[in-house]
C-alpha positions as CSV (number, residue, x, y, z in Angstrom):
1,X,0.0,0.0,0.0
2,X,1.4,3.1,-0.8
3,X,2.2,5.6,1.9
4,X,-1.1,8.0,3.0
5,X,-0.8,11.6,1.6
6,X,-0.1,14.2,4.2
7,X,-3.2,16.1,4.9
8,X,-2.2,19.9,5.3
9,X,-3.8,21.5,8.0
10,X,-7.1,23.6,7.6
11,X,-6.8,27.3,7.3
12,X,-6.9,29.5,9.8
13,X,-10.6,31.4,10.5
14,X,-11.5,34.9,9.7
15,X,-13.5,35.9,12.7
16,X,-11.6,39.0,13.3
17,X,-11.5,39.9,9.3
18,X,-15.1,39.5,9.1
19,X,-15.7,41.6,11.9
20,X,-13.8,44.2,10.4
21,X,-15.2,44.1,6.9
22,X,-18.2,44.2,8.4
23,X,-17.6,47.6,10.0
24,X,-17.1,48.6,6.6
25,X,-13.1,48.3,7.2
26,X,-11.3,47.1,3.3
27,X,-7.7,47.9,4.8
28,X,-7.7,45.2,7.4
29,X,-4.0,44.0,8.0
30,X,-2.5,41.2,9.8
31,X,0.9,41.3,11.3
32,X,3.8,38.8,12.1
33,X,7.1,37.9,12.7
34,X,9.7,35.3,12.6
35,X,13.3,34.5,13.8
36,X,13.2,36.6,17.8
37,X,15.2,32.9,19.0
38,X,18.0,32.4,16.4
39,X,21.7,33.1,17.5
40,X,21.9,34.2,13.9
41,X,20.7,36.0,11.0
42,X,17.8,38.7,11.0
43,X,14.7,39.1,12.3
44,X,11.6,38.9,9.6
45,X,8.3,40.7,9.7
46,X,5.9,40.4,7.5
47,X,1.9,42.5,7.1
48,X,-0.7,41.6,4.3
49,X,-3.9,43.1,3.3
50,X,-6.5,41.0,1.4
51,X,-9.0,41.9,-0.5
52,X,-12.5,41.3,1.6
53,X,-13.6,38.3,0.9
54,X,-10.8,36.6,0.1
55,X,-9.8,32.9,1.7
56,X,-7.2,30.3,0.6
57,X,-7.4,26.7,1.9
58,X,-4.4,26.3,4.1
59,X,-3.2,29.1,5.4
60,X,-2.6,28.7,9.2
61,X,0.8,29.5,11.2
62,X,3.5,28.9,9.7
63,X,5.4,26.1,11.9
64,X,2.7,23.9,11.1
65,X,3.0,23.7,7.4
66,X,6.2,21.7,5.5
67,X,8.4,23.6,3.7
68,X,7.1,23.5,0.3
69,X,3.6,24.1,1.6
70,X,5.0,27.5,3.0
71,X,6.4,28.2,-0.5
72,X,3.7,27.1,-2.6
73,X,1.2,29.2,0.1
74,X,3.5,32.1,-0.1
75,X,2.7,32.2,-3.9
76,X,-0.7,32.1,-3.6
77,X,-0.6,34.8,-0.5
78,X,1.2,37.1,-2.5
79,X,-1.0,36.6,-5.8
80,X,-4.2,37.4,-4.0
81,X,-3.1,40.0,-1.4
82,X,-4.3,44.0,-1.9
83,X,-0.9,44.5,-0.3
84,X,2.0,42.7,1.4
85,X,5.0,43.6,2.6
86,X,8.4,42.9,4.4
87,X,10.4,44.3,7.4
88,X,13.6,43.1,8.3
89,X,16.4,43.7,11.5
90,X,19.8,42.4,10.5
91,X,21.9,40.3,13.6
92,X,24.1,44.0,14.7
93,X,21.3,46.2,14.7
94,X,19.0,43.5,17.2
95,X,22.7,43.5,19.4
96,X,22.0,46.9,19.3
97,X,18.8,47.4,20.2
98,X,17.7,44.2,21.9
99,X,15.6,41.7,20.2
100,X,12.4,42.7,21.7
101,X,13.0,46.3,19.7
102,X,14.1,44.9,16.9
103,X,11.2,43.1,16.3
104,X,8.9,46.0,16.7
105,X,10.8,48.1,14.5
106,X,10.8,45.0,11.6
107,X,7.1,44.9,12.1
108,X,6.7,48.8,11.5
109,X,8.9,48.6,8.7
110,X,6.4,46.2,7.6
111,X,3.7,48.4,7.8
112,X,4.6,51.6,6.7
113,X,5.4,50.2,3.7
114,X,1.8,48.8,2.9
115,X,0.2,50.3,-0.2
116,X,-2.7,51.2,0.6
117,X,-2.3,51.8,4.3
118,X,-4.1,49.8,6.3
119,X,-7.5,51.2,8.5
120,X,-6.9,47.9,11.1
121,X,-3.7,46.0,12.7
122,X,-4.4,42.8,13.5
123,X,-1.4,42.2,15.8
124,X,0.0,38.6,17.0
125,X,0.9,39.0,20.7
126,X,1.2,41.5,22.8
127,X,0.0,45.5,21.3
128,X,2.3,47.1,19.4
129,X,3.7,50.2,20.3
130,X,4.7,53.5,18.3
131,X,2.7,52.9,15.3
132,X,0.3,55.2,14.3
133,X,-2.6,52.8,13.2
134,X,-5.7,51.3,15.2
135,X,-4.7,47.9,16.4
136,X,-6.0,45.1,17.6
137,X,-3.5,41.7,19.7
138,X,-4.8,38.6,18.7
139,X,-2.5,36.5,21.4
140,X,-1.7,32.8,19.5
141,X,-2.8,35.2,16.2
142,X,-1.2,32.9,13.8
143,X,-3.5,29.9,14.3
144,X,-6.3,31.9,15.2
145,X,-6.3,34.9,12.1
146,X,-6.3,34.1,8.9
147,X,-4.5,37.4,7.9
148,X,-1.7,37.1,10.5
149,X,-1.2,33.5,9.6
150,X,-0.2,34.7,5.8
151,X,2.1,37.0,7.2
152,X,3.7,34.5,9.3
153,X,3.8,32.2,6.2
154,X,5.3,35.6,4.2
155,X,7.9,36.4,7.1
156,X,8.9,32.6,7.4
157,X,9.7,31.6,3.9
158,X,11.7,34.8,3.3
159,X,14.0,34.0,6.8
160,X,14.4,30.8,5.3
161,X,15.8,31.9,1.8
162,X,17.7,34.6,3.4
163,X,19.3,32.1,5.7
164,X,20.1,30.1,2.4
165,X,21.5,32.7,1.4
166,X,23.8,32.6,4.2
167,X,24.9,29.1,4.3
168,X,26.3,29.6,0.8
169,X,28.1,32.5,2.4
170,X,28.9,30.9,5.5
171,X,29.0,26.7,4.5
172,X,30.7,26.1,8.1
173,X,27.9,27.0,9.7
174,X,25.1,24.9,8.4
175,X,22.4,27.6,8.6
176,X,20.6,26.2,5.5
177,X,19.2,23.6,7.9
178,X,18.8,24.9,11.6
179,X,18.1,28.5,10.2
180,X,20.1,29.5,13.3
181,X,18.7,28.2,15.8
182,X,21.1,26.7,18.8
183,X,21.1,23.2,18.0
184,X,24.2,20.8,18.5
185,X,25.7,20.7,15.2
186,X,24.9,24.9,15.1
187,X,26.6,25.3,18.8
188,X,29.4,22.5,17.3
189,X,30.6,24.6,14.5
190,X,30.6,28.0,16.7
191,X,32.8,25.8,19.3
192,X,35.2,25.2,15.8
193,X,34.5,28.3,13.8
194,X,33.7,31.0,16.3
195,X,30.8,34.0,15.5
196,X,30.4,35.0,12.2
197,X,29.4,38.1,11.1
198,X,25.8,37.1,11.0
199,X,25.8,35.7,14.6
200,X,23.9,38.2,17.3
201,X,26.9,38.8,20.0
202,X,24.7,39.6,22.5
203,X,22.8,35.9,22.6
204,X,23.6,32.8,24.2
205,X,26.5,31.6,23.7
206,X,28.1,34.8,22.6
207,X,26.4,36.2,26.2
208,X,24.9,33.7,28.2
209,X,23.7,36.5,30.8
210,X,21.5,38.5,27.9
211,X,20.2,35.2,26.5
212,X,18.5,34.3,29.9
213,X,16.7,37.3,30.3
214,X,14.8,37.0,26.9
215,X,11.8,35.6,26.6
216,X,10.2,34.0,23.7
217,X,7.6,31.9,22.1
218,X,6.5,28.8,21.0
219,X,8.3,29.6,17.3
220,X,11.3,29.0,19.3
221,X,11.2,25.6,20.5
222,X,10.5,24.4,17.0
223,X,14.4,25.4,15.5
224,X,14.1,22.2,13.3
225,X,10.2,22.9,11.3
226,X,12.5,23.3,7.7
């Protein structure tokens, strides 16, 4: 017998979207990012407006689709989306800043750059602040909002190829498969190699002390999702 077909998960709902659209809100956008836990490479944000209406089989949060589901979804997403767009903190800048601030400044990136700008945020986790739009936090937003769930798909895919991207640069590393995240064969060749430029300084094991007073998400225990 051959081997059962993976069933991909069932999309996220649009409870919050309809609510919105039926306000008489088009602009409605969700908000996500991806890569606060890696000891290296950037931080990725991603914000997409659909038109209302629109729905695409599938589309959930990001860790629990396969890789090529992401990609293919990522197609789609960006096919049917008013808007979309991108916001990204490279490794010095969140050493600078703190990851926490990073993030929030890839996610405004992210947002100021939508075309048309959106009337609604809908925001996975906590608010976020210094943006001059009318938010809402969805907490768990990914697997709960449709529109957040395509940015997390958005966001995800492009930290991927930009951490492919790095592996050709970097081929000690390995960051094509861990993405950066502090597995053994990551921590293995840091032990060998030392930092490279795209390692964050101020994370464990660069700075065990700064490491332990993050806190972060469930994206985070799941280094290995592809």
């Amino acid at each position: 017998m051959p081997p059962r077909r993976r069933q991909a998960p069932p999309a996220a709902p649009r409870t919050f979207e309809l609510q919105a659209w039926g306000r008489g809100l088009e602009h409605v956008a969700g908000v996500d990012e991806v890569g606060r836990g890696p000891l290296a490479g950037p931080v990725v944000a991603a914000a997409v407006i659909f038109p209302p209406g629109v729905h695409i089989p599938h589309v959930t949060d990001s860790k629990l689709l396969q890789p090529e589901e992401r990609e293919a979804l990522a197609q789609e997403i960006e096919r049917r989306a008013l808007t979309w767009a991108l916001g990204l903190v490279p490794a010095p800048l969140i050493d600078a800043i703190n990851i926490l601030r990073a993030t929030h400044v890839a996610m405004r990136e992210a947002i100021r750059a939508l075309d048309p700008p959106p009337e609604l945020l809908l925001v996975d986790g906590r608010p976020l602040p210094d943006i001059e739009f009318p938010q809402l936090s969805v907490i768990g937003g990914d697997r709960r909002c449709f529109s957040i769930a395509a940015a997390s798909i958005l966001a995800k895919v492009t930290r991927d190829r930009i951490m492919a991207h790095l592996d050709a640069l970097y081929p000690q590393y390995g960051f094509a498969g861990h993405k950066g995240y502090a597995c053994r064969t990551h921590l293995e060749a840091i032990a060998a190699h030392g930092p490279c430029p795209v390692h964050r300084r101020s994370f464990s094991p660069f700075a065990r002390e700064a490491q332990g007073e993050l806190e972060f998400g469930e994206e985070d225990a799941t280094a290995g999702d592809g």
